[in-house]
Each structure stands twice: as C-alpha cells, then as structure tokens.
DRENGULO-282348 format. One record per residue (C-alpha): x, y, z; residue in three letters. Coordinates in steps of 0.25 Angstrom, whole numbers, plus 5000, padded with zeros to 4 digits. Layout:
<recs>
      X      Y      Z   residu
      X      Y      Z      ALA
...
</recs>
This chain:
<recs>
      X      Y      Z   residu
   4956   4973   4881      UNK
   4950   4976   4894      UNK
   4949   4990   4900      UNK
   4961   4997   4906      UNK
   4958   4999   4921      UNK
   4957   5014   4931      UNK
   4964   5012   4943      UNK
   4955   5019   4955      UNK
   4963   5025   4966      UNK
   4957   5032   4978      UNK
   4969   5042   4982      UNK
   4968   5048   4996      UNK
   4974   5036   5002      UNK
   4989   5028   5000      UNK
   4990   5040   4990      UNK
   5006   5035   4987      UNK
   5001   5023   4980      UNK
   4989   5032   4974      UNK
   5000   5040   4969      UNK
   5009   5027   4963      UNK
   4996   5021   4956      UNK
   4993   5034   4949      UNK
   5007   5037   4946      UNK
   5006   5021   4940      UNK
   4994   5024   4935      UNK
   4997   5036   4928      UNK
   5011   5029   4921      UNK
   5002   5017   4915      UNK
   4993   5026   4908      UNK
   4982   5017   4918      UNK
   4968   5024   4920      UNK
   4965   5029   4935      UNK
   4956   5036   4945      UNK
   4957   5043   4957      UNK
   4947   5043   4968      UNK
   4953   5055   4978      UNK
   4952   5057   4993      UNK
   4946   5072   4993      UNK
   4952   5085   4988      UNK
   4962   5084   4997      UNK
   4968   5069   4992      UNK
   4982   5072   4986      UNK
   4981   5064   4973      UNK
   4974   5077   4968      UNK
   4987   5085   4969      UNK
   4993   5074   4959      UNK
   4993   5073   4944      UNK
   4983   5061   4946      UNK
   4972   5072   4949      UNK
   4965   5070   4938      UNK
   4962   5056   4939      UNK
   4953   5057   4951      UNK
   4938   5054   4949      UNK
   4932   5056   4962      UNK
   4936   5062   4975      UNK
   4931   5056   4989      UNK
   4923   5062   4999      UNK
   4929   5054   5011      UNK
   4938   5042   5013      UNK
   4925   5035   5013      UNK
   4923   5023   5004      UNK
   4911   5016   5000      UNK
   4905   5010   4987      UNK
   4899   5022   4984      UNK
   4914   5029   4982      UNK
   4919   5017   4975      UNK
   4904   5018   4963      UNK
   4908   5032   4964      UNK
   4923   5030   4959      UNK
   4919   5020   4949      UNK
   4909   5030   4943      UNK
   4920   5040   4942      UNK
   4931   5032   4937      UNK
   4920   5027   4927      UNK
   4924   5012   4928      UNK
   4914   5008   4913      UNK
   4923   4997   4909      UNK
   4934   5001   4915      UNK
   4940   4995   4927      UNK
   4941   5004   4939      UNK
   4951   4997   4948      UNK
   4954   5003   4963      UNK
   4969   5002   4966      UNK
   4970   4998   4980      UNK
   4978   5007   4987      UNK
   4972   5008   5002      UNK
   4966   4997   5012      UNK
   4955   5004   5017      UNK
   4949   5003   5002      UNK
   4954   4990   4998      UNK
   4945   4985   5012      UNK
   4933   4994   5006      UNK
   4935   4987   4993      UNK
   4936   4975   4998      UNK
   4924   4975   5006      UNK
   4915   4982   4995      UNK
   4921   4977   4981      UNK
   4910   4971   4976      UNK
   4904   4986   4977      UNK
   4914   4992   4974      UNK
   4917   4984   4960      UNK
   4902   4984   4956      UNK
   4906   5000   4956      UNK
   4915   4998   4944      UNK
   4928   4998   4954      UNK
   4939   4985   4952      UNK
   4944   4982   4966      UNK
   4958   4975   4963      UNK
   4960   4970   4977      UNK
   4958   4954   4979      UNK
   4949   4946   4989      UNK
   4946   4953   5001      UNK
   4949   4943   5010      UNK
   4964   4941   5003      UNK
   4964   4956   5007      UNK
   4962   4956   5020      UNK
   4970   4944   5023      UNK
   4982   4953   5017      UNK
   4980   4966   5021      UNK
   4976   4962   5036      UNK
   4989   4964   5045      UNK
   4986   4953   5052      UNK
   4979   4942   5042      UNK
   4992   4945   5032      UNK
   5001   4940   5042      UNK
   4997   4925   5040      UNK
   4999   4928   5024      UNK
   5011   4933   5023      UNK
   5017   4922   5032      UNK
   5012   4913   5023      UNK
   5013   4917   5007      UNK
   5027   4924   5012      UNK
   5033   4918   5026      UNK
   5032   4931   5030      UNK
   5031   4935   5046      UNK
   5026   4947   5053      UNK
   5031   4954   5064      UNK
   5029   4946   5078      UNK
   5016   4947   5083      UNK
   5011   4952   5098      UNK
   5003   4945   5106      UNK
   4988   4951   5105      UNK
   4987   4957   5119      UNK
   5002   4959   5120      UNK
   5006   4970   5112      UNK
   5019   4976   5115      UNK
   5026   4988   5108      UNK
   5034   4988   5098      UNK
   5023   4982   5089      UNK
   5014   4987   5079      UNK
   4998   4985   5079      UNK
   4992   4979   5065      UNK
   4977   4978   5063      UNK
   4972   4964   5059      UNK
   4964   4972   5049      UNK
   4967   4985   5040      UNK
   4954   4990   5041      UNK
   4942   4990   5052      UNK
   4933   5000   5056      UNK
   4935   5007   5041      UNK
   4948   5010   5045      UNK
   4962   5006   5040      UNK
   4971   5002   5053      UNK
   4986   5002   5052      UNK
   4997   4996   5061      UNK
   5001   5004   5073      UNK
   5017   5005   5076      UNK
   5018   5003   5092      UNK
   5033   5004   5094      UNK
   5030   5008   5110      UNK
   5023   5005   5119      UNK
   5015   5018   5119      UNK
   5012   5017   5104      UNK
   5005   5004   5107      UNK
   4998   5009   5118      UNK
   4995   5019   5110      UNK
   4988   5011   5100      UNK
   4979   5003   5107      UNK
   4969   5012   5111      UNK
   4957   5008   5100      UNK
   4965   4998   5096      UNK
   4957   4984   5097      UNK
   4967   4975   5097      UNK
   4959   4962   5092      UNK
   4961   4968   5078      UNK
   4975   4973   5079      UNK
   4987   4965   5082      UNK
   5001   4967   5085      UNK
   5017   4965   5080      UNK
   5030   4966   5086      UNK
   5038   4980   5079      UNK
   5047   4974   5071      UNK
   5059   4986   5065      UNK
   5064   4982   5050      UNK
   5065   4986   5038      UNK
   5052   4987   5030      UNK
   5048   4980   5016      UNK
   5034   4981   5009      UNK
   5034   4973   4997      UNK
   5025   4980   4986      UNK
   5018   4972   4976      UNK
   5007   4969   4968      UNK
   5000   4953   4967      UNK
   4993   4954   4953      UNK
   4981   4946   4950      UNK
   4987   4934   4941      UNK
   5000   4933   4950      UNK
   5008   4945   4944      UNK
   5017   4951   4954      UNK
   5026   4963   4956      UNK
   5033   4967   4969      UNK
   5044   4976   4974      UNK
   5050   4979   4989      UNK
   5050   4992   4995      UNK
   5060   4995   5005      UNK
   5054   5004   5016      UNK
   5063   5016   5022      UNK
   5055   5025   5029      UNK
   5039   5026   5033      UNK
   5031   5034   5040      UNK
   5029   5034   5055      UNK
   5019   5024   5061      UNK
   5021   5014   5050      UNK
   5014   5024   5039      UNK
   5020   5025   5026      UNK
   5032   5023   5020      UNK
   5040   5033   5014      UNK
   5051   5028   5008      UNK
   5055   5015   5004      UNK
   5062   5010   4990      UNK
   5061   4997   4982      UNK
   5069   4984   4989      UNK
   5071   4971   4990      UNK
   5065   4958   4994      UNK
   5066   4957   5008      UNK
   5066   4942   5008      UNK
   5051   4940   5003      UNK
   5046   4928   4994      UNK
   5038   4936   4985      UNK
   5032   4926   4976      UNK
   5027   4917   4987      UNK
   5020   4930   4993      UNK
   5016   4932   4980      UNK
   5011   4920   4976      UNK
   5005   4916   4991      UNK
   4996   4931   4989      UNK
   4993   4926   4975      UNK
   4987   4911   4980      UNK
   4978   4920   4990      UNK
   4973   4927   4978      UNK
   4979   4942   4980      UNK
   4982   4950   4970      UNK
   4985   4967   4970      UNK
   4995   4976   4978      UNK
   5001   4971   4990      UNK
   5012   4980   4999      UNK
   5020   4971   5010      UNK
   5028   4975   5021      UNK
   5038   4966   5027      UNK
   5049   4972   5039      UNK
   5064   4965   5039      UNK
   5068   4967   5052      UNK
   5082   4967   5059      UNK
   5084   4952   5059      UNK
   5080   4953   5044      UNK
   5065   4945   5048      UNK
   5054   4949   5037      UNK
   5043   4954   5046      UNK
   5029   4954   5036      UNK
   5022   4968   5040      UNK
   5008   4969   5030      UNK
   5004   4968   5017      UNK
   4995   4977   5010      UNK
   4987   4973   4999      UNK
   4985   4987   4992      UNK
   4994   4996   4986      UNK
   5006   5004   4994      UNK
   5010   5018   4997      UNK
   5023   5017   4992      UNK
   5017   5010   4979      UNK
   5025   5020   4971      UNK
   5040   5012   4972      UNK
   5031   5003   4964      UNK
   5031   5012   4951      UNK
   5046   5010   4953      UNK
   5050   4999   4961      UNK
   5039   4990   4953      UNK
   5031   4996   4942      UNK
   5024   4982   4939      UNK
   5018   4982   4953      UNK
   5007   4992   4947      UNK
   5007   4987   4933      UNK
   5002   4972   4939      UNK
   4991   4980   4947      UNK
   4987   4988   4933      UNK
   4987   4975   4926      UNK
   4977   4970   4936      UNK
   4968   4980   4934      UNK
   4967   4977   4919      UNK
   4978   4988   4915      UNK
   4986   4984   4904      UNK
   4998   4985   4907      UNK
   5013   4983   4902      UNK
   5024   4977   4909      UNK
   5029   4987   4921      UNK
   5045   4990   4917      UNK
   5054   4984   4926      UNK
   5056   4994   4938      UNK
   5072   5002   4938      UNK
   5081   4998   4947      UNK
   5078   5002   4961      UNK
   5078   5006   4973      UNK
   5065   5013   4969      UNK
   5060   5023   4980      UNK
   5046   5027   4988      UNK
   5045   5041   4994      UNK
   5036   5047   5002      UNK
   5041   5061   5005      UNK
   5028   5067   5015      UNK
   5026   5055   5021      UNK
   5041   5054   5024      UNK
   5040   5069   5033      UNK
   5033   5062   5044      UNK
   5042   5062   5055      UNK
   5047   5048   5061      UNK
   5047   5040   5049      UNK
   5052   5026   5049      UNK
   5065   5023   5045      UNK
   5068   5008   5040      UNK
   5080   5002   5040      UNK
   5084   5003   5025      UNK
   5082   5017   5026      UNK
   5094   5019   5035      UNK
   5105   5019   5024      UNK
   5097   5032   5019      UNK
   5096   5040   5030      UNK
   5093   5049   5035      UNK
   5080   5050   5028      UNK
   5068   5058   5031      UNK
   5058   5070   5026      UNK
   5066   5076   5014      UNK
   5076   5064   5011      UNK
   5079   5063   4995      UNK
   5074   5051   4996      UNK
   5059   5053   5002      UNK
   5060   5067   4991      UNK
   5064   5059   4980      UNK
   5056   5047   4981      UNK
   5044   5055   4985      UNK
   5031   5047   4978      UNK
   5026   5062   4977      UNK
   5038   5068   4970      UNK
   5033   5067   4957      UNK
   5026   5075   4946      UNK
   5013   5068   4949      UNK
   5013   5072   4965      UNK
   5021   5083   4965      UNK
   5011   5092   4973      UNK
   5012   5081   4984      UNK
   5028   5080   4986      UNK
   5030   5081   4999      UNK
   5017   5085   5005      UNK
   5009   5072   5004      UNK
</recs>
C-alpha cells in the first residue's frame, strides 16, 4: 500500500480556504504541515498551531524556502504535497517545479501552459467559449475605453506581482486608474449588473468530478471578497461538456468559475481560477466529496464522502463583511436589510467555531 500523503499549506495568504483545508484535514485524520507568514500570521491563534513546521521570514519565495519546507515536513518516503491555495505561488511553482520537486515537494498543479491559458483573464476567454459556449461581457475598443467598465490584465502576474481587475464605474475612477497603467497588457469590458454565480469544483486526474453552485449575496468593495453566499443552482451551464472539454486539454485539480446573469437573463462568463477559493468552506457542507477527490489524488486513501444534507448550506465572513459599501446582489434583496451584525453573517461566520474562535469577528 503506498504511503499516506502530508498536505503542505503555506498560511498567510487566502487564509479562509487554509482554514477549510485544515478543518478537512483535521476531520480525515489526513497528515498536514503548516508553513506560516511570521508571528503575526493568524493561523497561530488556531487549534492548527501545532502543526506548523517553519515560520517565514518574508513573503519571499524561492527554492531555497521550498528545500527548507521539505527538510522540515521530513518528506523520507512520504509525499509532501503543496495545496494550492494562491496564484502568486502556483506561477512560482510552476516556473521552478522541477527545483522545487527534486526538494522532496509534489506540485499537484498540471502543465503550465494549460495553467496559464486558464487563469489568464484574457486567454480564458477563447476557452470557455468553446468547451462551454459561454461569452464574456462586451469588450471596448483598445484605445477607446469608456466608463462603466472594468480593467482586466491579460496576465495574473508581472513584475512579481499579482494584478487584479480594477472596477471603473465613472469616469473618474477610470481616469484614476490609468496613470502606470500600460495599457498593451491590460484590457477592457463593458460593466455589466447581475447576479453572481461561481461554480466551485474539483477536475480529478482519471476524470472524477465533483461540483456545487454558490450563490453570491454580498462582497466586499472594489470586487474583493465575498462574504456571503449559499449553496445554489445550476444557472444554465452544461457541466459535463466543460468538464469533459478541460478534461481533453489535460486539467485536472481545483477550479472556482464565476459567471454573472444579468437583467435579461444572458450568462456573462467572468474568470476562472484554477486554485482553491476563499469561500472553500461551503464545500465541507455543500459538497464534501470535492476535497475527498483532491485527497484521493494525493494518494490518500479515502472513503466515499456521505452525501451532503439538504441545503441551502451557507458561507459567512463576518470582518470582512464590516467594510463599509459592500456589494449587494440581487438574490440578496429578499433578505434585507443586511449588513455588519446580521444573523446571517454571525451565524455563518467561517470563524465561529471552536477551532478559530480567537478570530471571530476580528479577522
């Protein structure tokens, strides 16, 4: 039988899914160590404490980090496998795996070529139109920008540095956004108002699948995180065409997608990210067997996930839902008025358990 696997995760970064992995972790009786972000990273104010091996100086990475992590996780003949839970590292990986897997380390991402032809804002456009008929948002003119629009890198990351989409519903906030802006590598679509979607899954190695809908009801300002959201329904979607077409390509791991239905009910395809997801604890709920096929390609041995309860299962994140001038989607109107202090965000909180108590509502 081969050798049950450690799960690596560095904390410090997308720390909601950290804290889902190591709650799903913790219920399989599955080996993993944590690499922390400095004394001050919150994962040592958890029951998880215990499991970190090495604290980082910076947010640096380098080969050097990744020999050091697989000195102190003591890979021998076990297989130390790094979750992916953040893009900056995936492209660090990606560009130095063979390094970093003569260390000791497993990097479960697939060929990075395939990666960046999915995580790109602008290379994914072509893909999803064609595994799924999915279309984006219109596209401005380069040259011709106009507000309301928002500004999407062609590339996630350049100059060492993750870029994100800037929301420019004026015409100020799109001139404020230009300065330093080289506008060869960044590109431009028409706002469109809807209702979001993210479809949250997981693409195993031998064709395995297993998906669920979230429903997004607020996020934070300047299209940051959301903050709650419940398990849905298919919007209209072929799922198995997508899968099967990402499948073909030779994909296999975590994927989040994000679709907006607007008005007129059009399906408007946002992004895909090819990494696990902040909300990723609706999964434990909404879709246990998401992170069971991920365990299983690790080499866990695994049973069958049970069958998840009847929903709506619901994602809370109660501090990142104090931010003044959240963003309120249409399927949240039925339950307003929400905002800081609502049951729902209380309740729901992915802190409020005995596990993070110390971080319920102050992280």
């Amino acid at each position: 039988m081969a050798t049950p696997p450690t799960f690596v995760l560095f904390s410090g970064h997308n720390d909601r899914a950290v804290v889902a992995l190591c709650r799903f972790f913790d219920q399989q009786a599955l080996s993993f160590a944590i690499v922390a972000q400095g004394p001050r990273d919150a994962i040592w104010r958890t029951r998880w404490r215990q499991h970190v091996v090495l604290s980082r100086l910076d947010v640096r990475l380098d080969v050097a980090l990744f020999a050091a992590v697989a000195q102190a996780v003591g890979t021998g003949e076990t297989p130390a496998v790094i979750c992916p839970t953040t893009e900056f590292m995936n492209q660090f990986l990606l560009d130095q795996r063979a390094a970093v897997e003569a260390s000791g380390l497993v990097v479960p991402l697939p060929a990075a070529a395939l990666y960046a032809q999915l995580t790109g804002k602008h290379s994914s456009l072509a893909v999803m139109q064609r595994l799924a008929s999915l279309q984006p948002p219109p596209r401005q003119p380069d040259g011709h920008w106009h507000a309301p629009c928002v500004l999407k890198p062609r590339e996630n990351v350049s100059g060492n540095k993750v870029l994100y989409p800037k929301l420019c519903l004026t015409d100020a906030a799109l001139h404020a956004a230009l300065p330093g802006l080289d506008e060869a590598q960044w590109f431009a679509q028409d706002w469109v108002e809807g209702q979001s979607h993210y479809l949250c899954a997981y693409l195993a190695r031998n064709g395995d699948r297993a998906w669920y809908w979230q429903d997004n009801l607020l996020q934070q300002p300047g299209g940051k995180s959301m903050v709650l959201a419940r398990s849905g329904a298919n919007p209209g979607v072929d799922v198995d065409a997508l899968f099967d077409g990402l499948a073909a390509l030779g994909y296999h791991g975590p994927f989040m997608m994000e679709l907006l239905r607007d008005a007129a009910g059009r399906l408007h395809y946002i992004e895909i990210n090819p990494r696990f997801w902040g909300p990723l604890q609706l999964a434990l709920a909404a879709c246990p067997r998401l992170l069971t096929l991920f365990a299983r390609d690790a080499g866990a041995n695994l049973p069958d996930a049970p069958e998840p309860a009847p929903g709506p299962h619901w994602y809370a994140w109660a501090h990142g839902g104090s931010a003044p001038g959240c963003r309120h989607y249409p399927a949240a109107a039925p339950l307003e008025p929400l905002g800081p202090g609502h049951p729902l965000l209380r309740d729901h909180d992915v802190y409020a358990a005995a596990d993070t108590a110390a971080l319920q509502g102050c992280y």
